[in-house]
C-alpha positions in Angstrom: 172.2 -306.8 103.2 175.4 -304.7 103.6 173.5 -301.9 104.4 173.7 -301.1 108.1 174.1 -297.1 108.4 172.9 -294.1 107.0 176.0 -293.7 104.8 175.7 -296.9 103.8 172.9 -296.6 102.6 173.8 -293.4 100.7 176.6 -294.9 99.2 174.9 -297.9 97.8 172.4 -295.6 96.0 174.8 -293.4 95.0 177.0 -296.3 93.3 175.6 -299.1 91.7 172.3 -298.4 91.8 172.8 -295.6 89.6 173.2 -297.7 86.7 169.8 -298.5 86.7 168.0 -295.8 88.5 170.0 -293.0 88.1 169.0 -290.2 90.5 170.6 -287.3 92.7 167.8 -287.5 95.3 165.6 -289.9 97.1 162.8 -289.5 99.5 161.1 -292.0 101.2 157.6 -291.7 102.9 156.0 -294.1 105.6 153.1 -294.2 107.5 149.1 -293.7 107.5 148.7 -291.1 104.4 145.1 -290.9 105.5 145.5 -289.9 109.1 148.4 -287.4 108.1 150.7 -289.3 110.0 153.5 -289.8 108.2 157.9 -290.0 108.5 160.2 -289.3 105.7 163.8 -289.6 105.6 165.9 -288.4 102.7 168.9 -289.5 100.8 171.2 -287.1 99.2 174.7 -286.6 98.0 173.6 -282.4 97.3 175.0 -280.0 99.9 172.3 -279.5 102.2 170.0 -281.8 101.1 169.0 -283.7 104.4 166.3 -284.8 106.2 166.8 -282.5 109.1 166.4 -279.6 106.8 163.1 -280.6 105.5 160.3 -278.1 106.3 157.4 -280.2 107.1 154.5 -277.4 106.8 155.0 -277.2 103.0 156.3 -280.8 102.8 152.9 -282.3 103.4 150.9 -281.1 100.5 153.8 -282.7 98.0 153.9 -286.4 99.6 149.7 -286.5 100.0 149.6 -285.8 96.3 152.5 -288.2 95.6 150.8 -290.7 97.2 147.4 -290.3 96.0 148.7 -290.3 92.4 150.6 -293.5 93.0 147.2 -294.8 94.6 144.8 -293.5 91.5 147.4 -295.2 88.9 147.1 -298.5 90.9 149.8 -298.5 93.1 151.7 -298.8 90.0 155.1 -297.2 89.6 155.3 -294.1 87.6 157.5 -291.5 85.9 156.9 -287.9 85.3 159.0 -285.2 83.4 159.0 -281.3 83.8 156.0 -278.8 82.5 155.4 -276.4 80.3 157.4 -273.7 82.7 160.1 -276.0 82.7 160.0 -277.6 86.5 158.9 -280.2 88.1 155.3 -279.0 89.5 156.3 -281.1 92.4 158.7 -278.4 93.5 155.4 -275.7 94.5 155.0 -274.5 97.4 158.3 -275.7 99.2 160.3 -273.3 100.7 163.6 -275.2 101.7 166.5 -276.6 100.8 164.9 -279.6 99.4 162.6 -277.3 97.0 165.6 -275.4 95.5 167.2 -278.7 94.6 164.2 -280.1 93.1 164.5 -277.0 90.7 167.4 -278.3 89.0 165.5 -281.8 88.7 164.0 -282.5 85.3 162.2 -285.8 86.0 160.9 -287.9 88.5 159.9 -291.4 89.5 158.2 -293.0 92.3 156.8 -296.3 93.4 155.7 -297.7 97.0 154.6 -300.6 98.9 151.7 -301.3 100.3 152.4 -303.1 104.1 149.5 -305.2 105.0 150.6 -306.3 108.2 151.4 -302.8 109.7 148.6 -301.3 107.5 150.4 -298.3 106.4 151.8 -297.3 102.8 155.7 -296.7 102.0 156.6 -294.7 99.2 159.5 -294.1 97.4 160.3 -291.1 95.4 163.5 -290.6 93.1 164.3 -287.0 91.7 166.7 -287.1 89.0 168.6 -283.9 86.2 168.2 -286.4 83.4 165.4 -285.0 81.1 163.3 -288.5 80.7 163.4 -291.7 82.7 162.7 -294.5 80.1 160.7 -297.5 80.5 163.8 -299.4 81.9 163.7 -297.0 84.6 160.3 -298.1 85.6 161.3 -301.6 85.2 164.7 -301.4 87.2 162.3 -299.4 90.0 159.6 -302.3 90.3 162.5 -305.0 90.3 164.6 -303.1 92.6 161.6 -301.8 95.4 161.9 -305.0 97.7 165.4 -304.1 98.0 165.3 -300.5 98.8 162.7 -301.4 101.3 164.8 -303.7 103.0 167.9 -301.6 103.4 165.4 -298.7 104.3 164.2 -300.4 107.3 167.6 -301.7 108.3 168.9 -297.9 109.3 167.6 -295.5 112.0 165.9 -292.6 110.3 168.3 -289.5 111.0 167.1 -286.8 113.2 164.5 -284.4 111.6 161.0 -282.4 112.9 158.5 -284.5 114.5 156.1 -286.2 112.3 153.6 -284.4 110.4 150.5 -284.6 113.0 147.8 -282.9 113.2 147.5 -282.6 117.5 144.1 -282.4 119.3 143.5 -281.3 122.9 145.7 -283.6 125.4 142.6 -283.5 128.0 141.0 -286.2 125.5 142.4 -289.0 127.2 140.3 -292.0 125.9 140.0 -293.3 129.1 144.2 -294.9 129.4 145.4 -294.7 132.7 148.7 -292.9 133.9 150.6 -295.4 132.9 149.5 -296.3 129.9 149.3 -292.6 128.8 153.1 -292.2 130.0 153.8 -295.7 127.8 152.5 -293.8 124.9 154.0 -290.4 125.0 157.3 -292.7 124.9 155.7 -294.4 122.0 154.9 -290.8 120.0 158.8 -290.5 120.4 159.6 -293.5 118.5 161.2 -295.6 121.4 160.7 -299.7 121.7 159.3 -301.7 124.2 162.7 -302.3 125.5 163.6 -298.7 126.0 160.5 -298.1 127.2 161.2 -300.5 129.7 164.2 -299.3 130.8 162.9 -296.1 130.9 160.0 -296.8 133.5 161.9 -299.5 135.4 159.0 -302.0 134.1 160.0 -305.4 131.9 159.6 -305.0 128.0 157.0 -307.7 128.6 154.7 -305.5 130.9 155.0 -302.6 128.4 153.7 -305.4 125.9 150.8 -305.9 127.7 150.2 -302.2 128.5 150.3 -301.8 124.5 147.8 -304.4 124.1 145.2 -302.8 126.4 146.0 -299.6 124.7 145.1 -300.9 121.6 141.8 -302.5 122.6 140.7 -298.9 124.4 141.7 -297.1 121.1 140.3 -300.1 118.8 143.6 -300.2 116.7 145.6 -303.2 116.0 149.5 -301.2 115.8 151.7 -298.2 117.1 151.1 -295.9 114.3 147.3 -296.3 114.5 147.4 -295.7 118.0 149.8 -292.7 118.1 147.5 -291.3 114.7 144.6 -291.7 116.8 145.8 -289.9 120.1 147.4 -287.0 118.5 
């Protein structure tokens, strides 16, 4: 619950948490894995490990088969150590900052959450140079998930690419009007109903309602399932 910023959120991982999840990087995934709509934010004490630097292109292919081996083991948490070449196979493909790093890695971990309410998936991955994470490991990361979700969603994602979409033509309009379409370009950016609001000189509560029509024209019950849907 001390957790309020970005650093403070780095700091906690990088100090007590250590103990039981020792780890030099952590990446966290959320959003609709089976639209391909999807944010991440990452949480580093390596020079130049940040979530800005992230190339999303080559990132996508890593967190789908993340997920969908989390998913196949039963949303169970789950540890895996370097291959015959001596890497991480996670590393493939990625052609950043973040995939140089995960060279000197020689085990991983990863867990998630399943959020029935929004109807999206969070996953957590950590990335770590010790050459086996035990069983206590996986123990420590089931225990510890709640609170790494909760501190998670207590600081603003920092600045990085937009989300990984894949866009259609913007004449397919789904019948919204002006102003609903102008409510959910704002949405796509990741602003509230308040700024919103403020932005269109309207109450939070109108942009509420527009939301709700929006929903019922695109048959989705949330923001991310409408934004997957439009885009």
């Amino acid at each position: 619950m001390a957790v309020h910023s970005h650093s403070d959120l780095l700091n906690w991982l990088q100090g007590e948490v250590q103990h039981y999840l020792p780890h030099e990087i952590m990446l966290a995934v959320w959003g609709d894995f089976g639209s391909n709509f999807v944010w991440y934010d990452i949480v580093s004490a390596l020079p130049g490990i940040r979530t800005a630097y992230l190339d999303p292109p080559s990132l996508f292919p890593l967190l789908r088969e993340l997920h969908k081996r989390w998913v196949d083991l039963g949303r169970m948490p789950y540890a895996s150590g370097v291959d015959k070449s001596g890497i991480l196979h996670q590393n493939s493909g990625l052609q950043c900052s973040f995939g140089r790093a995960l060279q000197g890695m020689r085990s991983s971990l990863l867990h998630g959450i399943c959020d029935k309410r929004e109807r999206h998936d969070c996953l957590y991955v950590i990335f770590s140079q010790k050459d086996k994470l035990d069983n206590s490991a996986l123990s420590a990361m089931e225990i510890l998930l709640p609170y790494l979700d909760t501190a998670l969603r207590r600081v603003a994602p920092l600045p990085h690419n937009p989300p990984l979409l894949r866009v259609v033509p913007e004449s397919k309009d789904f019948g919204l009007s002006k102003r609903e379409s102008e409510i959910m370009n704002w949405v796509r950016m990741g602003k509230t109903n308040a700024e919103i609001g403020n932005i269109l000189c309207i109450s939070s509560f109108t942009v509420k309602n527009h939301l709700g029509n929006i929903f019922k024209k695109l048959d989705v019950y949330n923001r991310l399932q409408a934004v997957s849907k439009i885009v």
